[in-house]
DOKOL-722327 format. One record per residue: residue in three letters; chain; x, y, z of N, C-alpha, C in turn. Coordinates in nm, 2 decimals. Atoms other than C-alpha are relative to their C-alpha. Layout:
<sites>
[ALA,A,[X,Y,Z],[X,Y,Z],[X,Y,Z]]
...
</sites>
This chain:
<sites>
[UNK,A,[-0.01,0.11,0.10],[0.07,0.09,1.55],[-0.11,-0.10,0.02]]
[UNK,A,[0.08,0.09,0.03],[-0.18,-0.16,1.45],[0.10,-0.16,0.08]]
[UNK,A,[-0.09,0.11,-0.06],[-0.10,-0.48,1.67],[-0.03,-0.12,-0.08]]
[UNK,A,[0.05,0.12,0.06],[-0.27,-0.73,1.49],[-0.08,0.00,-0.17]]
[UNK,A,[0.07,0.01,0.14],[-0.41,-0.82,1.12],[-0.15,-0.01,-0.01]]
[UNK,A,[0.17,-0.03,-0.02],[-0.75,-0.83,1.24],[0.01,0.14,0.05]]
[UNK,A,[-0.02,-0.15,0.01],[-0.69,-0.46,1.37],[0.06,0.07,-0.12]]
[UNK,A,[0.00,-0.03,0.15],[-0.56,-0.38,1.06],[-0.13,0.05,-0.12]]
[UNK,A,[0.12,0.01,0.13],[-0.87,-0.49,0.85],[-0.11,0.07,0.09]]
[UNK,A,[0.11,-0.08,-0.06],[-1.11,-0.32,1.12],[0.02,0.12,0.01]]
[UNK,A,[-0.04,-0.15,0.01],[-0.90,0.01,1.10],[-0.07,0.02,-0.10]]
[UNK,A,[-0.02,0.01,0.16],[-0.91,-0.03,0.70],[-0.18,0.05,0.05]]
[UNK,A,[0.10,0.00,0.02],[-1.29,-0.09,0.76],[-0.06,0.13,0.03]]
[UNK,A,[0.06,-0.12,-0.06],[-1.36,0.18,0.99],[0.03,0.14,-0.06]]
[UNK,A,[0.00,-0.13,0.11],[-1.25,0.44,0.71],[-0.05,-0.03,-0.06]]
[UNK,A,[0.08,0.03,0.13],[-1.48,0.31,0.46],[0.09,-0.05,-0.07]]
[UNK,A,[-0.07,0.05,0.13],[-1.21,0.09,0.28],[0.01,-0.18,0.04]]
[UNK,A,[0.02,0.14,0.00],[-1.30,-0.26,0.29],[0.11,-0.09,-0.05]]
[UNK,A,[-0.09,0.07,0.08],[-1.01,-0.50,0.27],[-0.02,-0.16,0.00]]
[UNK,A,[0.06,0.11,-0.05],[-0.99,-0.87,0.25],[0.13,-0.05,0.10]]
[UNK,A,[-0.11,0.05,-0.11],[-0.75,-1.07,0.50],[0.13,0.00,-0.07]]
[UNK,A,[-0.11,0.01,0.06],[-0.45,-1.10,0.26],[0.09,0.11,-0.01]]
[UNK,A,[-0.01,-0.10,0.03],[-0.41,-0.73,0.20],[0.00,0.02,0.14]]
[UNK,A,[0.00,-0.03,-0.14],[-0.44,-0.67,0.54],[0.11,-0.06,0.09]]
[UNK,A,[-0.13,0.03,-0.01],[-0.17,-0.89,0.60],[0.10,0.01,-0.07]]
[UNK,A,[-0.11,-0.07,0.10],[0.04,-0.77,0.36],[0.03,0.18,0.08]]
[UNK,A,[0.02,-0.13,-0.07],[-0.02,-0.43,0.53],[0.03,-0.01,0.11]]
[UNK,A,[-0.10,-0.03,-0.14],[0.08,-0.52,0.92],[0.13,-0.08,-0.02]]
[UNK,A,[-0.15,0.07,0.00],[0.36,-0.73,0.76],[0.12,0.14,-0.01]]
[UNK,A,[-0.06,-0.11,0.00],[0.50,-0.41,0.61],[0.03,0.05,0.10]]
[UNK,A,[-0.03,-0.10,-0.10],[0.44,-0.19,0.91],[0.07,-0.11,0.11]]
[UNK,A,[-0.07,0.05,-0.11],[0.55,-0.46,1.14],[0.20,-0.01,-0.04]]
[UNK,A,[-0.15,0.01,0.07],[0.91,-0.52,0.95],[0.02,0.14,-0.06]]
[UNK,A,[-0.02,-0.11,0.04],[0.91,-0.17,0.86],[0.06,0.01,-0.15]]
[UNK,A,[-0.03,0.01,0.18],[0.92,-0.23,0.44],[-0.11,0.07,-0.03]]
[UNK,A,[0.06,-0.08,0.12],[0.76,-0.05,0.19],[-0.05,-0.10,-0.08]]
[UNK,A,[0.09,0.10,0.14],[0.49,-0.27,-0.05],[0.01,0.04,-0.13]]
[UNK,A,[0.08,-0.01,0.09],[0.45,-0.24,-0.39],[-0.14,-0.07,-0.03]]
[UNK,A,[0.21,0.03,0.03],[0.05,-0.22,-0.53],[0.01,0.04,-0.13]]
[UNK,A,[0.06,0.00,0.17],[-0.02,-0.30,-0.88],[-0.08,-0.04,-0.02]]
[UNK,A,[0.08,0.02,0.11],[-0.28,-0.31,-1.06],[-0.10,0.11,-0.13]]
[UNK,A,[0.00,-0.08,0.15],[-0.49,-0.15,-1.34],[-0.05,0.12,0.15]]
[UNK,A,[0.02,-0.17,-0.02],[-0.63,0.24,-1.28],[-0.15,0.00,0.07]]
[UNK,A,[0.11,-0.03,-0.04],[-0.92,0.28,-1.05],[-0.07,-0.10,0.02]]
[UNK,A,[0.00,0.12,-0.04],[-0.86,-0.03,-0.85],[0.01,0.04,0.18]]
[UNK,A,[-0.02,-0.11,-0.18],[-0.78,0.16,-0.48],[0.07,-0.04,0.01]]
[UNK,A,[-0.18,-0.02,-0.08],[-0.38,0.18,-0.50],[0.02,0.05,0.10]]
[UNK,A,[-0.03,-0.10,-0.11],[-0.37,0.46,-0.38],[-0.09,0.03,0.11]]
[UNK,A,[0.10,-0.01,-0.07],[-0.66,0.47,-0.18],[0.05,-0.10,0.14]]
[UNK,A,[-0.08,0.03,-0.12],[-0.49,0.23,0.03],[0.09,0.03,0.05]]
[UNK,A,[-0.06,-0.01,-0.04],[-0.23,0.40,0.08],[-0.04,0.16,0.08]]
[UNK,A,[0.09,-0.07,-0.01],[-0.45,0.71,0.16],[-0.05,0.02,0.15]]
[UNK,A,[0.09,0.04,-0.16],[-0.66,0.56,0.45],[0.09,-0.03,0.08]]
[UNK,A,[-0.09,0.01,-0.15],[-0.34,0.41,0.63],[0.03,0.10,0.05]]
[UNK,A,[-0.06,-0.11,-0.11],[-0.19,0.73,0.66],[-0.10,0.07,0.06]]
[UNK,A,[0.12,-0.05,-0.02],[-0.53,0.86,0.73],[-0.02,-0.03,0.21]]
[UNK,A,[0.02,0.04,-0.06],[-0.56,0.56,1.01],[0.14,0.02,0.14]]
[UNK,A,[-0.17,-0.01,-0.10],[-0.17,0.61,1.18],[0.05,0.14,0.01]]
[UNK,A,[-0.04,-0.11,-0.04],[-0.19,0.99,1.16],[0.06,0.05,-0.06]]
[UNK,A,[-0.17,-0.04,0.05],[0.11,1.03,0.94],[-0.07,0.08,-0.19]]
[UNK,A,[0.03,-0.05,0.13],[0.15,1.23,0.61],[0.00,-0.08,-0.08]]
[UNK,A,[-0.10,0.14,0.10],[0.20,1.03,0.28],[0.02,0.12,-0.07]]
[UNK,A,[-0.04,-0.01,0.07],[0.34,1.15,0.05],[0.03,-0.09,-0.12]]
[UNK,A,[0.06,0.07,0.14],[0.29,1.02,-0.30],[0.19,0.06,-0.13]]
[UNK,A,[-0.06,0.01,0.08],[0.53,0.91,-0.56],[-0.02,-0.05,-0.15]]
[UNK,A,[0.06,0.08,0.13],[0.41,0.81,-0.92],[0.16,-0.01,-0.11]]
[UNK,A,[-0.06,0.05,0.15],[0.58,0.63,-1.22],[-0.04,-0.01,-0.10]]
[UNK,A,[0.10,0.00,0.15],[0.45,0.69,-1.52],[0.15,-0.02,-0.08]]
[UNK,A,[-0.06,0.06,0.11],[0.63,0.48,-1.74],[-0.02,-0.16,-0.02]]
[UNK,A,[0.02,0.09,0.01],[0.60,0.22,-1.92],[0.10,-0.13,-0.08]]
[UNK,A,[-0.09,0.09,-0.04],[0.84,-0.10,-1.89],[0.01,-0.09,-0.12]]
[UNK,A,[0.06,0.15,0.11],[0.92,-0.28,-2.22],[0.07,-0.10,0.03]]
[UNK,A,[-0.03,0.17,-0.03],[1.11,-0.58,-2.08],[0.00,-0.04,0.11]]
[UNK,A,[-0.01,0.05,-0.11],[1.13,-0.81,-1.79],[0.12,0.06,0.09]]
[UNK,A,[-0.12,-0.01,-0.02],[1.46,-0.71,-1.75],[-0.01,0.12,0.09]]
[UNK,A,[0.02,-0.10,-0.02],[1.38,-0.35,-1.73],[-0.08,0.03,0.17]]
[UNK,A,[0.09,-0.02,-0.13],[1.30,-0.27,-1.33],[0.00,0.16,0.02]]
[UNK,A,[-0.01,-0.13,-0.08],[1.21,0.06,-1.17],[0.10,0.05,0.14]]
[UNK,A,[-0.11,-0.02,-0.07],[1.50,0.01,-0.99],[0.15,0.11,-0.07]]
[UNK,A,[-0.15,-0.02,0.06],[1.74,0.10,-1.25],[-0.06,0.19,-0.05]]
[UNK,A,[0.01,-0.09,0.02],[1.56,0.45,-1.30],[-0.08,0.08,0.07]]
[UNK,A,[0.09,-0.13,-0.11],[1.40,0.57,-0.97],[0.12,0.05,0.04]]
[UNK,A,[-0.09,-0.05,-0.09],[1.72,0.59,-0.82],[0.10,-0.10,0.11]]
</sites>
């Protein structure tokens, strides 16, 4: 495990995936509390790519889940139809 948020962003680095401090703490908060993040934004932004390199950097498989859908109200979460 990554002990610190500066080891974090130097792992990240040391795969070729440049992050900034935020993201990097958003990333050993997860792994430290053992949560799961959501990553939004548009397509060919490096979602997945960060999720890629971690498992890349900690050894582990990922395994990939996609949603392709699209949400017409506020209301409406991907809670009420992942499961």
């Amino acid at each position: 495990m990554l002990d610190s948020i500066a080891e974090v962003q130097s792992a990240m680095e040391g795969a070729k995936y440049i992050t900034d401090r935020p993201t990097a703490t958003v990333l050993y908060l997860s792994m430290k509390l053992e949560k799961p993040i959501l990553v939004e934004g548009e397509a060919g932004v490096g979602k997945t790519e960060i999720a890629k390199v971690l498992a890349q950097i900690l050894q582990t498989r990922l395994i990939r889940r996609c949603a392709r859908r699209i949400f017409t109200s506020a209301r409406e979460s991907p809670r009420r139809w992942i499961g």
